[in-house]
Every structure is written in C-alpha cells, then in structure tokens.
ROKELUM-542961 format. One line per field, with one value per residue (C-alpha): residue number from 1; residue in one letter; x, y, z. Coordinates in steps of 0.5 Angstrom, whole numbers, plus 500, padded with zeros to 3 digits. Example, Ala and Ser with C-alpha at 12.3 -4.5 7.8 and 13.67 -1.06 7.14 Angstrom:
// residues 2
num (1_2)
residuo (A_S)
east (525_527)
north (491_498)
up (516_514)
***
This chain:
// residues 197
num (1_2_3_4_5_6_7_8_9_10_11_12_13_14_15_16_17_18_19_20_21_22_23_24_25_26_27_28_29_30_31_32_33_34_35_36_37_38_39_40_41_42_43_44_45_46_47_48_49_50_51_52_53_54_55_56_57_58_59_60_61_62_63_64_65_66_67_68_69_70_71_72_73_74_75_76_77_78_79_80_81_82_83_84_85_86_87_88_89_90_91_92_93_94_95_96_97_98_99_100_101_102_103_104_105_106_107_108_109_110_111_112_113_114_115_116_117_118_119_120_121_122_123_124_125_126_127_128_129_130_131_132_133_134_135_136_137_138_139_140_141_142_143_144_145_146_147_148_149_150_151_152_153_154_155_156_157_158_159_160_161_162_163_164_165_166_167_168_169_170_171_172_173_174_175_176_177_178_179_180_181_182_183_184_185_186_187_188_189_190_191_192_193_194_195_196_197)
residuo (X_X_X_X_X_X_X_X_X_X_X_X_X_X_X_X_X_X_X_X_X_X_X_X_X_X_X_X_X_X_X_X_X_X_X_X_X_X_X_X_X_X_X_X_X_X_X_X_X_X_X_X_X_X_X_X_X_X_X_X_X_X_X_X_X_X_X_X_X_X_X_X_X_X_X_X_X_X_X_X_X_X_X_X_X_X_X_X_X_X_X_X_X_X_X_X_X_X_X_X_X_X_X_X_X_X_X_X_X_X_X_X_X_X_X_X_X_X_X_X_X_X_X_X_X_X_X_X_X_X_X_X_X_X_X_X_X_X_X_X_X_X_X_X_X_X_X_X_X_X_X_X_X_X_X_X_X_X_X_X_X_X_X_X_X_X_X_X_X_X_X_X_X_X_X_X_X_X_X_X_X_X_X_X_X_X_X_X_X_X_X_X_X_X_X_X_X)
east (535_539_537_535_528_527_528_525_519_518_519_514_509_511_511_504_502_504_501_493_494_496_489_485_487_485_478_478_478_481_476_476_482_484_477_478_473_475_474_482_482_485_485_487_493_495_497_501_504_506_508_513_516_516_520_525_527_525_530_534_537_536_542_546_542_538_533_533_525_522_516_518_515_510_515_521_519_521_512_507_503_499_503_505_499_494_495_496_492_499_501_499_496_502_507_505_505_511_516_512_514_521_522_520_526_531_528_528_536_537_534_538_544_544_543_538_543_545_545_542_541_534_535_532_535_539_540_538_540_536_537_533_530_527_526_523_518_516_514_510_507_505_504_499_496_495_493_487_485_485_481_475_476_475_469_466_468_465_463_469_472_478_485_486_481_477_476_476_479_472_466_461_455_452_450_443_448_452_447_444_449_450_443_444_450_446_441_446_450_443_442_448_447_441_444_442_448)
north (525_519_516_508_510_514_509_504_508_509_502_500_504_501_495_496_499_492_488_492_492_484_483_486_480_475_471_474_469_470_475_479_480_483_486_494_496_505_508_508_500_500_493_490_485_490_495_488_488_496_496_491_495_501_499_494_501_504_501_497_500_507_505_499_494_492_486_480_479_485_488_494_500_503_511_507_506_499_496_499_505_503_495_495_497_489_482_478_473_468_473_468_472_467_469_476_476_472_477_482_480_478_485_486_483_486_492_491_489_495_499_495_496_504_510_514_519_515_517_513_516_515_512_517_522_526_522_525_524_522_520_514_518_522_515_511_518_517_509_510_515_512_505_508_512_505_501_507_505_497_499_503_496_491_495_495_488_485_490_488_495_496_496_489_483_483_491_494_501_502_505_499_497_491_492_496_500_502_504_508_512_512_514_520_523_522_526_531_532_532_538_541_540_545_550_548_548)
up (527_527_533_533_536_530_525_530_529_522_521_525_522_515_518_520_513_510_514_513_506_505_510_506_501_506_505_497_491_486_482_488_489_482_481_479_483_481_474_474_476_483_486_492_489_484_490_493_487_485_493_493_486_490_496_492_488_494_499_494_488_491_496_492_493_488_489_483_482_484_479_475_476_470_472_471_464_465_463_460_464_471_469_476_479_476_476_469_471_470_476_482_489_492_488_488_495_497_493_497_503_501_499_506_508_503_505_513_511_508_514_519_516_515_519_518_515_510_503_496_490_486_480_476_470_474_479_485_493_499_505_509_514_507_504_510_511_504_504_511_507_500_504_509_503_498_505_505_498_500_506_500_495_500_503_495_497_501_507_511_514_520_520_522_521_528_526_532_530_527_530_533_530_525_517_520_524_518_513_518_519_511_511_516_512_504_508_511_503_501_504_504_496_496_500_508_510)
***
C-alpha cells in the first residue's frame, strides 16, 4: 500500500477528524470548554490538547521530526497522569488550538514527504518500528474516536449534535422530536431491563 491515493485517503479522513473536533469548540466559552462533563474528566479542549500531543509524537519524533512546543504526553512520562488530556487555566483555548493546527502542518509535512512504507521508530523502551501507513491508520483511528467523545461532551453541552455546525448528517427533527426519540428508546431499555426483550 504505498499508492498516493491511499495516503490521500488516509489524510483526508485525519483531516476530517480534525476539523469535527475543533467545531465542537466553537460558540463555547471558556467554562464550557474545559468542563468535565464524564467521571474521568473528559472535555473538549483537553481532547484538542492530547490530540496535538499525540500527532507531533506521533508524526514528528516517530520519523525524525520532533515539533518544539507540542504538549507531552501523560504515557510518556513527561507530566503528570491524564496532564495531557485538561487546560490549566493559563493554558489559553487560542493557544491550545494554534499548536493544534501547527501540528497539522508539521504532520501533513511529514506525510508529503514519506511514502506510505517509510519506517519511524516510536520512542518508547525498546524503541519499536512502524511504518506511516501503520501510523496514518492509527491517528484517523484514535482522532475519529476522541471527535466521537467531543461530539457526546458538546451534546451534554449545550445540545449541539452532528458532524459539522449545520448538522446534517444527524436525523432531522427539533428538541420535541429528539426527546421523543429518547423517550422511545428509555422505554425500549426499559422493557428490556424486565425482561421483554
């Protein structure tokens, strides 16, 4: 698999993956943002901040091209546990944002300049091989699963769902429609709980 369209494809769905997960920031303030709205403290700017992290290690140390200014990574070892997944609150979302997207453009360099095939090593003990196919796969994977997390934290929110702002890609319908639909499936569980189904 070293064709470019295989690359292309892979660099568009991690492009796509990025854009959803900075969307799901806009129109929030600052609270709103960084508030942890699971048990484990996922928010939306902490998922910008161990995303950026993750793609400069990722696509940048891995192959030789280590990115100044990126946020450690909590596995790494190099700040505290989950550190890399919250904003202090002198961490700006400006800031956090900007190196997000000039991680992108240290990433998308690395992915022109390499074929598919090329071979980094992830700086972990021992150091292992991987290929860019194996590291492009991997980020689409992991960005496409965090995007899914924003999309629930922005739901809890403020109600906004969908893929992009216009939400097109979610079944029509108003507030009334939507907690109709909850109410359908509350009762199906329900059901199911007492043994109906």
């Amino acid at each position: 698999m070293t064709g470019p369209d295989f690359k292309a494809d892979l660099q568009t769905y991690l492009q796509d993956a990025r854009d959803v997960l900075l969307w799901k920031l806009e129109g929030l303030g600052e609270y709103d943002v960084r508030r942890p709205l699971t048990p484990t403290g996922t928010n939306l700017l902490g998922l910008v901040k161990h995303l950026a992290g993750a793609e400069a290690w990722y696509l940048g140390v891995t192959f030789g091209r280590p990115f100044d200014g990126a946020p450690p990574l909590w596995f790494t070892g190099a700040t505290e546990p989950n550190g890399d997944l919250w904003a202090r609150a002198d961490e700006t979302r400006a800031a956090t944002v900007g190196v997000y997207r000039q991680v992108w453009a240290h990433s998308d360099e690395t992915i022109a300049a390499l074929p598919l095939d090329a071979v980094g090593r992830l700086p972990v003990d021992p150091p292992r091989e991987i290929t860019l196919h194996r590291v492009l796969t991997h980020l689409v994977a992991e960005t496409q699963r965090h995007a899914g997390h924003a999309d629930i934290v922005r739901e809890l929110v403020d109600g906004a769902t969908g893929q992009r702002a216009d939400g097109a890609n979610t079944a029509p319908g108003d507030a009334a429609a939507r907690a109709e639909h909850r109410d359908r499936v509350e009762r199906a569980a329900e059901e199911a709980g007492r043994g109906g189904g």
